[in-house]
C-alpha positions in Angstrom: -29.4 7.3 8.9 -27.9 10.2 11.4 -24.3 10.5 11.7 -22.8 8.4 13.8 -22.1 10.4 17.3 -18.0 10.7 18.4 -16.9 8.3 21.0 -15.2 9.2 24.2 -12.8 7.2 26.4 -15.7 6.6 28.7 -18.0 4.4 26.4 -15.3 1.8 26.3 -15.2 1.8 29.8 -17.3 -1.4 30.0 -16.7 -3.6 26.9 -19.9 -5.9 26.2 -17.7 -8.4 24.8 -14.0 -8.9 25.9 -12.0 -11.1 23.9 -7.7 -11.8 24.4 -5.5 -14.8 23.3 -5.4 -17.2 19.9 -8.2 -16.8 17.8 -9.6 -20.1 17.8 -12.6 -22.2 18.8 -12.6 -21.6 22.3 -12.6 -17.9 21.7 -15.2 -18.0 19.0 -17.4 -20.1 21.6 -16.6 -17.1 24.3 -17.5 -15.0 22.0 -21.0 -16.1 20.9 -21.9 -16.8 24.6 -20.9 -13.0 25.4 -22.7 -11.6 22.0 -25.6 -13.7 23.2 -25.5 -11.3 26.3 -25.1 -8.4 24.8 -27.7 -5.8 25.0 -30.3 -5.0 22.2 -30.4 -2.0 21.6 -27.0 0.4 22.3 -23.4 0.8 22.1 -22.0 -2.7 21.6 -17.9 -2.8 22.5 -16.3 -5.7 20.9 -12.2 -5.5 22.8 -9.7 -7.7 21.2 -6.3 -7.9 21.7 -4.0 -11.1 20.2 -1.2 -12.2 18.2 -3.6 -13.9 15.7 -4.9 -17.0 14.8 -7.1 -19.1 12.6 -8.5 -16.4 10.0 -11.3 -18.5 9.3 -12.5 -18.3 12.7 -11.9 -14.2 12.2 -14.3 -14.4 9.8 -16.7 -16.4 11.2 -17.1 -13.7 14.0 -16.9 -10.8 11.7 -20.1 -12.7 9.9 -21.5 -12.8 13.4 -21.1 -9.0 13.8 -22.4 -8.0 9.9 -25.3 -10.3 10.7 -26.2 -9.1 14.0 -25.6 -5.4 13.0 -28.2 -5.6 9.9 -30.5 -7.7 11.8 -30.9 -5.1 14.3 -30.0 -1.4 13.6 -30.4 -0.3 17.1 -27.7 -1.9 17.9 -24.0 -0.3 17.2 -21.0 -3.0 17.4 -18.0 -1.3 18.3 -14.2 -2.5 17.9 -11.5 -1.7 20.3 -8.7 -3.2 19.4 -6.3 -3.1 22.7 -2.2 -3.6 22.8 -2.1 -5.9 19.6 -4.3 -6.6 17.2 -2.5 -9.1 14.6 -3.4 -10.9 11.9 -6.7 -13.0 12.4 -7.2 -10.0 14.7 -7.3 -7.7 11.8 -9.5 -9.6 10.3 -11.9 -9.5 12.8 -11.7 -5.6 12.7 -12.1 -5.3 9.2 -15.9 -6.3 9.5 -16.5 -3.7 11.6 -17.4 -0.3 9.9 -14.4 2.3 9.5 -16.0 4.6 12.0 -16.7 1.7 14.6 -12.5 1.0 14.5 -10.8 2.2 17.5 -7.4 1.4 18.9 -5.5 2.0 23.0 -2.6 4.1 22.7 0.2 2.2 21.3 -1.6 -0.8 20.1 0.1 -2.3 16.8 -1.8 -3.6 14.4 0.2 -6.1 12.1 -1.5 -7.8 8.8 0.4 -10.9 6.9 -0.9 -13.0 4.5 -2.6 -16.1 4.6 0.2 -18.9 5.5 -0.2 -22.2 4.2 1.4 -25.3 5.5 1.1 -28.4 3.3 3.2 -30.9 1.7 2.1 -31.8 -1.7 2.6 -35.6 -2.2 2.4 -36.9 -5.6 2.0 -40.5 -5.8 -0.6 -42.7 -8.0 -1.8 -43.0 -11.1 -0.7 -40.0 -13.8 -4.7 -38.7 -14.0 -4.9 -38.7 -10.2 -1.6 -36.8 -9.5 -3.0 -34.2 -11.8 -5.9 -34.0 -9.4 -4.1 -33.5 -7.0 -2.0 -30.7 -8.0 -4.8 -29.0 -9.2 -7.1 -29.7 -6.0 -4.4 -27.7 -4.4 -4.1 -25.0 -7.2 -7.8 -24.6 -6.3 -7.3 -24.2 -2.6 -4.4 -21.6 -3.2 -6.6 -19.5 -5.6 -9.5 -19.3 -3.5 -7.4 -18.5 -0.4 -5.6 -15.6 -2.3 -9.7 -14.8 -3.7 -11.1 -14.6 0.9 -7.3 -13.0 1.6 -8.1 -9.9 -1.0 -11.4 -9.8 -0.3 -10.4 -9.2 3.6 -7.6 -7.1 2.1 -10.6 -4.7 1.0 -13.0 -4.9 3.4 -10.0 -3.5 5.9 -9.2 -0.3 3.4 -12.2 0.9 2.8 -12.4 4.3 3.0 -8.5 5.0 4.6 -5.8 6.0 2.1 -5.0 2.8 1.8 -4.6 1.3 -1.5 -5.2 -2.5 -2.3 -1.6 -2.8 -4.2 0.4 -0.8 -1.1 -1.2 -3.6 1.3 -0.6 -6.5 -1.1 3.0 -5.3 -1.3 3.7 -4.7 2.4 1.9 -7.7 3.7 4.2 -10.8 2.7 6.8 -8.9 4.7 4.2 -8.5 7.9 3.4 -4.8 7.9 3.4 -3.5 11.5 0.9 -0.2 12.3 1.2 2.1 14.9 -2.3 3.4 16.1 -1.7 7.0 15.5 -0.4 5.9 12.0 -3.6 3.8 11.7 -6.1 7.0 12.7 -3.9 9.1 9.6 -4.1 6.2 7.0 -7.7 6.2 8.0 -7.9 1.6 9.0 -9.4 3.3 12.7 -11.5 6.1 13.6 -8.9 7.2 16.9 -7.2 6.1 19.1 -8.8 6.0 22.9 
């Protein structure tokens, strides 16, 4: 496959798919209904900019993306991430190939981990509380198993090791595009 050709400020001057606010449902259904529209064959801009959201839903689009882009090889899905680009947002990017990542000047990018929520309430029979507790020992593993594998999928190929983000991310690690393009997360900043 020839190398991917540089990008200018001009090819993002019409986004094919324009995306802003919670990732959630409502944007993952705006989002299929404008990758629908997308063209087949070309440069394909995906523009995000949010303060995060349901990672799940992250992923589902990024799925979208790694399908679409091995289904169809003419086809070359883009990420602009514009302004902010937190957490389920980073997720989102982290599908996209490391030369495909672009960032507007002074975008942050900011990557936590998963959250959880839950109140464990014990009550029952003995062997059932054990289930319990261990039903959610399950759900905690696998969660930390999709966070790291997210984790990776967003360093490859920068400078970026696996233990320097799994040390700055409980504490919400903020990035500065410019600091992004020298670690290597984006290709440049437009």
């Amino acid at each position: 496959m020839p190398p991917m050709p540089d990008l200018t400020a001009r090819d993002f001057a019409r986004p094919a798919i324009l995306l802003g606010g919670d990732v959630d449902y409502a944007m993952y259904w705006n989002f299929r209904a404008q990758l629908d529209q997308a063209p087949a064959t070309g440069l394909i801009v995906v523009e995000l900019s949010t303060l995060g959201g349901d990672p799940e839903v992250a992923r589902m689009m990024g799925e979208d993306i790694r399908f679409q882009s091995d289904m169809n090889q003419e086809r070359r899905f883009v990420f602009l991430g514009k302004a902010i680009v937190y957490s389920a947002g980073a997720t989102l990017m982290s599908f996209f190939a490391p030369e495909n990542r672009y960032l507007t000047r002074g975008t942050r990018l900011m990557i936590h981990e998963r959250k959880m929520d839950k109140i464990l309430d014990i009550k029952g029979p003995l062997t059932s509380c054990v289930a319990t507790v261990t039903a959610m020992l399950h759900e905690l593993e696998h969660s930390i198993q999709i966070q790291r594998e997210g984790f990776q999928n967003l360093i490859v190929g920068s400078s970026v090791s696996l233990e320097e983000l799994e040390r700055r991310a409980p504490a919400n690690w903020y990035i500065e595009a410019a600091e992004a393009v020298e670690l290597g997360l984006v290709t440049a900043v437009i």
